[in-house]
Every structure is written in structure tokens, then in C-alpha cells.
N, CA, C and O atoms as CSV, one atom per row, in Angstrom:
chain,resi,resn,atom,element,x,y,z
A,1,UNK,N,N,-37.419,-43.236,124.316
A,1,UNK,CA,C,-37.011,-44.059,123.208
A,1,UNK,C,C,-36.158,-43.265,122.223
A,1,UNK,O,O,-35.212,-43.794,121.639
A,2,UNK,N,N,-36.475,-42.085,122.058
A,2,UNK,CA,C,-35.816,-41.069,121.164
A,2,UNK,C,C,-34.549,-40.896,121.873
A,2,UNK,O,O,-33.486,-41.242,121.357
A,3,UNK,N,N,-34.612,-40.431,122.910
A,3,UNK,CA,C,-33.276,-40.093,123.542
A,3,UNK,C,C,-31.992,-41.307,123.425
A,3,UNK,O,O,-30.848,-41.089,123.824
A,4,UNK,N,N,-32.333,-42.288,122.953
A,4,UNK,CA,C,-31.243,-43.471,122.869
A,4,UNK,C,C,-30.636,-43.377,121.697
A,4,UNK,O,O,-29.497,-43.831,121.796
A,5,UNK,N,N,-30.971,-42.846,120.214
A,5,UNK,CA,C,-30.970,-42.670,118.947
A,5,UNK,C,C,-30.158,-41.925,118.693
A,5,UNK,O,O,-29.449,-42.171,117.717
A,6,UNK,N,N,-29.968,-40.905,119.345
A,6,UNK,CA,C,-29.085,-39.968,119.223
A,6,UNK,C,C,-29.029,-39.142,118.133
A,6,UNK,O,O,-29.993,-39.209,117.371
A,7,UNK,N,N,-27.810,-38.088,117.758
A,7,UNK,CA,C,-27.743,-37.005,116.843
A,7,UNK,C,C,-27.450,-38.129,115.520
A,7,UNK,O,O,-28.272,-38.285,114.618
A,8,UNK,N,N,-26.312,-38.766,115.579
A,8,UNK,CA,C,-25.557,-39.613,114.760
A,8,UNK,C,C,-26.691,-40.384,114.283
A,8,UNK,O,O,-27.048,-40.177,113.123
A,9,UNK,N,N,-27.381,-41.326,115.055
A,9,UNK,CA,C,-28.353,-41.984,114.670
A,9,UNK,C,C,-29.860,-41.627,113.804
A,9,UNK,O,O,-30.402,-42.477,113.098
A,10,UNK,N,N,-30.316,-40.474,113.962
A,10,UNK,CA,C,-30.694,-39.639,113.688
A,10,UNK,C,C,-30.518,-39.604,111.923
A,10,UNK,O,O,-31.183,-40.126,111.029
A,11,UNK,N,N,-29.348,-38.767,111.914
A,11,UNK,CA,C,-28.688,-38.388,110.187
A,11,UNK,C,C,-28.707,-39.537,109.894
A,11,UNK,O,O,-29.207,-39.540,108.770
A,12,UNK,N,N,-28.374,-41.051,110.310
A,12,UNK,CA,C,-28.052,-42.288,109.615
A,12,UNK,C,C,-29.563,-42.593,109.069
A,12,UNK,O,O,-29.790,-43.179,108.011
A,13,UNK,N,N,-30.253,-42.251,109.690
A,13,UNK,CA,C,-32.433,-42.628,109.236
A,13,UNK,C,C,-32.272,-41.753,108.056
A,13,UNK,O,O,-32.345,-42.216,106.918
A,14,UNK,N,N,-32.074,-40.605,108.273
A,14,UNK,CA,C,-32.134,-39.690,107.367
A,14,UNK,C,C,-31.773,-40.047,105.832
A,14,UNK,O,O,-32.455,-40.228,104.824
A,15,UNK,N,N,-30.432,-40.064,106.106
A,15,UNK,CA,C,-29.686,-40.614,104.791
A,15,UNK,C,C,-30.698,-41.565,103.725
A,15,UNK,O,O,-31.118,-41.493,102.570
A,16,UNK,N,N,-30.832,-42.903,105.432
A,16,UNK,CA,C,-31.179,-43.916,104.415
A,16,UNK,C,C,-32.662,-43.829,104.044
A,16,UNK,O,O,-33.101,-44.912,103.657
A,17,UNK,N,N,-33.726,-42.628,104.061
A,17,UNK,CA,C,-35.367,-42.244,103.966
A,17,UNK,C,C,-34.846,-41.531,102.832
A,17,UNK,O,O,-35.540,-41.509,101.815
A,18,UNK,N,N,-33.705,-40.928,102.844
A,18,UNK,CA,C,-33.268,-40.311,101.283
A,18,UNK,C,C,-33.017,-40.932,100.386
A,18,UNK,O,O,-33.443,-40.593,99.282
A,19,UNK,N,N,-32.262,-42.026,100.543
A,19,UNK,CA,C,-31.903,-43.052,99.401
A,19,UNK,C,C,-32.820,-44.064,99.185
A,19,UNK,O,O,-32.887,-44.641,98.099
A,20,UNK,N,N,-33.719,-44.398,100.370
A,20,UNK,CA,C,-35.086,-44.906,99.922
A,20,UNK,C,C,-35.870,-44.286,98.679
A,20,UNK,O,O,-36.037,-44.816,97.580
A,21,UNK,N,N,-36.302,-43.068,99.105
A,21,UNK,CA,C,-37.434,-42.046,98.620
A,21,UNK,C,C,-37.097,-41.722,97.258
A,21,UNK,O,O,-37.784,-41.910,96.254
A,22,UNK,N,N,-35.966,-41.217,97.354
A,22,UNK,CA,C,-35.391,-40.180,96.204
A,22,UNK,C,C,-35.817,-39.071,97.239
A,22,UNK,O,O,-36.442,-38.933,98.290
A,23,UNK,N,N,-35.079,-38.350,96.278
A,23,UNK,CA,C,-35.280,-36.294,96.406
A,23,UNK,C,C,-36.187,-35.595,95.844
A,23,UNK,O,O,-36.440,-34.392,95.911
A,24,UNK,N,N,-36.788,-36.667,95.132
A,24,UNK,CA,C,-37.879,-36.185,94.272
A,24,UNK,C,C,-39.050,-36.097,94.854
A,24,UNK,O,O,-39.867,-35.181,94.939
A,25,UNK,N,N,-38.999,-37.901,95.505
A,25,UNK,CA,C,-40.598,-37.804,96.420
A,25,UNK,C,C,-40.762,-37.430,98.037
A,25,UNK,O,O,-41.701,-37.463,98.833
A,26,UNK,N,N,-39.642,-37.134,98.089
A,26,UNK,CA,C,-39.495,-36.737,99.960
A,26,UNK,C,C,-40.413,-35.156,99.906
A,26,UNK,O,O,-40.736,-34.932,101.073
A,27,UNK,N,N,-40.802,-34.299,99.218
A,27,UNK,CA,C,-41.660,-33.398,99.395
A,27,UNK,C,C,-43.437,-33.773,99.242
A,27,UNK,O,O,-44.520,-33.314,99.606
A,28,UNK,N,N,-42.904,-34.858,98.490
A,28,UNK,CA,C,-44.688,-35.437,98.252
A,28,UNK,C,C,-44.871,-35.939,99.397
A,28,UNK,O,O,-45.753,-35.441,100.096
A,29,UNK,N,N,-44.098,-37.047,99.897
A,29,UNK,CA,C,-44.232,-37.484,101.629
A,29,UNK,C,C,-44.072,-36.910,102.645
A,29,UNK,O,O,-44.343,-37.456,103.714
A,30,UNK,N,N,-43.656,-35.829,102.584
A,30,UNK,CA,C,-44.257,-34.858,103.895
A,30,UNK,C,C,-44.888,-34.308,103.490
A,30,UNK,O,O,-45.078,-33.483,104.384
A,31,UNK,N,N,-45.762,-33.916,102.360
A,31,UNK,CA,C,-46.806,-33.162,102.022
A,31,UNK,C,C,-48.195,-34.539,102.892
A,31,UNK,O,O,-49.040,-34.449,103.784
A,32,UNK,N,N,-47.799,-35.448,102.136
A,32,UNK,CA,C,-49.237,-36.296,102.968
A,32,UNK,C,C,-48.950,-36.533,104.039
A,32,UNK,O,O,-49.966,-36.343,104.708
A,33,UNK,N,N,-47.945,-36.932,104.826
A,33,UNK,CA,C,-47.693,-36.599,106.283
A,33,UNK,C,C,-48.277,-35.765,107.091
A,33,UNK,O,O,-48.858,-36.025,108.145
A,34,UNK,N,N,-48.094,-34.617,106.515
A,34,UNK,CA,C,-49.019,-33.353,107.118
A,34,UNK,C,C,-50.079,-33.212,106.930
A,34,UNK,O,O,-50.790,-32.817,107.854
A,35,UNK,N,N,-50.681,-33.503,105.532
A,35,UNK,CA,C,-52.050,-33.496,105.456
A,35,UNK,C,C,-52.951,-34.508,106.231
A,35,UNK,O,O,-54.044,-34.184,106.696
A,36,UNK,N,N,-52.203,-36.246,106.376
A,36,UNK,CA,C,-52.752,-36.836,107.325
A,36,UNK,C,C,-52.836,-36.312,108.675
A,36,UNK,O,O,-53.835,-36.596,109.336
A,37,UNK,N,N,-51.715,-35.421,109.291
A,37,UNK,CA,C,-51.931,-35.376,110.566
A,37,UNK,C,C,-52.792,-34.191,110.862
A,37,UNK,O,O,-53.398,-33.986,111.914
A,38,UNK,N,N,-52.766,-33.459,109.823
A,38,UNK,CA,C,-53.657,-32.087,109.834
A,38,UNK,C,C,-55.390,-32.536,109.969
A,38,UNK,O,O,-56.187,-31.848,110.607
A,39,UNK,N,N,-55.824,-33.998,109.136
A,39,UNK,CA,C,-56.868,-34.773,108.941
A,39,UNK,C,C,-57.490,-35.050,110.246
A,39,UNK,O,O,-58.551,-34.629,110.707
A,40,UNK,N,N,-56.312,-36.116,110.918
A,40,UNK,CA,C,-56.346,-36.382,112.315
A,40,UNK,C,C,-56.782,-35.869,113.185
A,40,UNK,O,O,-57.719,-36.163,113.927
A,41,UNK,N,N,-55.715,-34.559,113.126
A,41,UNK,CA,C,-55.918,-33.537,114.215
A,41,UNK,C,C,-57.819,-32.871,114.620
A,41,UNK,O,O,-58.327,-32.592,115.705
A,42,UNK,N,N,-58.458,-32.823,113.059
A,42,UNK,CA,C,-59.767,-31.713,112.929
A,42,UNK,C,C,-60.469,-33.537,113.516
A,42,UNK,O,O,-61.050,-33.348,114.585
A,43,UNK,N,N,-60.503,-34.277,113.321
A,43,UNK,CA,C,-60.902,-35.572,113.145
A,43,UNK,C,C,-61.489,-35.642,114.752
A,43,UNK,O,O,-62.622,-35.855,115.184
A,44,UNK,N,N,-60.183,-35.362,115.438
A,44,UNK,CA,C,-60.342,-35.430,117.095
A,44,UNK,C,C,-60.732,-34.478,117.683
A,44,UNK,O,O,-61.155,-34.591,118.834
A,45,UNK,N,N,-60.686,-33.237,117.008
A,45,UNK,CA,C,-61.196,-32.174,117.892
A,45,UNK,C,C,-62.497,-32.115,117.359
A,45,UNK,O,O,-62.890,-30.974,117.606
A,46,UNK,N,N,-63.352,-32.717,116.776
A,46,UNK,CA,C,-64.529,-32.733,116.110
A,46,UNK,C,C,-65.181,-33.834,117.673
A,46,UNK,O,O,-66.208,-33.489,118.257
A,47,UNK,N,N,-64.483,-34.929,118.057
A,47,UNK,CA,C,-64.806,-35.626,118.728
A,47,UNK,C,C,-64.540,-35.463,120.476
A,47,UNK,O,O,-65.016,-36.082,121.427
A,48,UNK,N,N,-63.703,-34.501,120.400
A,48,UNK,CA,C,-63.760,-33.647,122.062
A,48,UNK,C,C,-64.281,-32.936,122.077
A,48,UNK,O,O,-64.663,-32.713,123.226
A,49,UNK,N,N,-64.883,-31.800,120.901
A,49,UNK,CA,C,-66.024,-30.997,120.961
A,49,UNK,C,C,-67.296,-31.709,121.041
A,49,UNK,O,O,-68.373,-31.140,121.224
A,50,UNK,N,N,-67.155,-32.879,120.909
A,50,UNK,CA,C,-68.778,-33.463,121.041
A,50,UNK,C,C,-69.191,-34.124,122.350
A,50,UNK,O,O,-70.353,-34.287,122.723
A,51,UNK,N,N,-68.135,-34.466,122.967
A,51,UNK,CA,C,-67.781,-34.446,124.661
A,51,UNK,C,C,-68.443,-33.490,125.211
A,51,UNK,O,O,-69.415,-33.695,125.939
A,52,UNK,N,N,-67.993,-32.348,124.925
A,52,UNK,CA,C,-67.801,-30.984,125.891
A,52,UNK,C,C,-69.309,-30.902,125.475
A,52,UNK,O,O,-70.006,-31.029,126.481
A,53,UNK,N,N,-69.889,-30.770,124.586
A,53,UNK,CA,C,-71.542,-30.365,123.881
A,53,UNK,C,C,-72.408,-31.390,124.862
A,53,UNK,O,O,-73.532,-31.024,125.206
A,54,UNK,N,N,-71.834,-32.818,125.368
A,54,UNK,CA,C,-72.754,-33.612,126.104
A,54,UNK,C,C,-72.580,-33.196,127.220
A,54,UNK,O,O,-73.670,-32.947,127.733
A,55,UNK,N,N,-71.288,-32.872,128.238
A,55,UNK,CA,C,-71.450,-32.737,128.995
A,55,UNK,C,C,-72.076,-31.575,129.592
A,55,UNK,O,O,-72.378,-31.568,130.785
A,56,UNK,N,N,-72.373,-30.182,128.503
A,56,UNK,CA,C,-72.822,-29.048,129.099
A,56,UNK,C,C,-74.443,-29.396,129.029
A,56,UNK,O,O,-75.130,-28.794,129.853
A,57,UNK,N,N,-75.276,-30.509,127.928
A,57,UNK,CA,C,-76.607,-30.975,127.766
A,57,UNK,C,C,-76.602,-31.470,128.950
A,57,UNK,O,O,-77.742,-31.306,129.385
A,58,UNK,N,N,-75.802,-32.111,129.911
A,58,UNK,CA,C,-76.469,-32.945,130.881
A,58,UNK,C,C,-76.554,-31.624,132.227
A,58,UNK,O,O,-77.384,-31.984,133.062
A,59,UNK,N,N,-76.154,-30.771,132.456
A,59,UNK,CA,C,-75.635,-29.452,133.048
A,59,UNK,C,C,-76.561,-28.747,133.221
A,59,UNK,O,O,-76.401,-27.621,133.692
């Protein structure tokens, strides 16, 4: 899906997430961007570590 978007297409999102946002808040929104996915990330490995903990109890 990405690969259809291209370079051009690409900068044109860009632009217009800039003139959305401002310049002001585009650091606050990738600040929670990251912090959500950073959230996510411990979120799921909390829940494949609890996999791996059952399957070595049944073992």
C-alpha cells in the first residue's frame, strides 16, 4: 500500500500534517505517538510473556 504513495506523495501528507498541526504541536504529536506505541509495545509483551509462563506450567 505504501509502495503506491510514493516519494512525491509522501512530502504532499507531510506538508498538509504541517499546515494542519502547526509547528508548534507536531513535537507534542509525536511525543504521544511514541509514548502510545512505547505503551503498546510493554502492553503486549506483558501478554506473550504470560503465554510463554503457561506454556512452561503445563511442561
Amino acid at each position: 500500500m505504501l509502495n503506491s504513495i510514493g516519494i512525491p506523495g509522501l512530502i504532499i501528507i507531510l506538508v498538509l500534517i504541517l499546515i494542519i498541526f502547526g509547528p508548534t504541536k507536531l513535537p507534542k504529536l509525536g511525543r504521544s505517538i511514541g509514548e502510545s506505541m512505547k505503551n503498546f509495545k510493554e502492553s503486549t509483551k506483558g501478554v506473550l510473556d504470560d503465554d510463554d509462563v503457561k506454556k512452561e506450567e503445563k511442561l
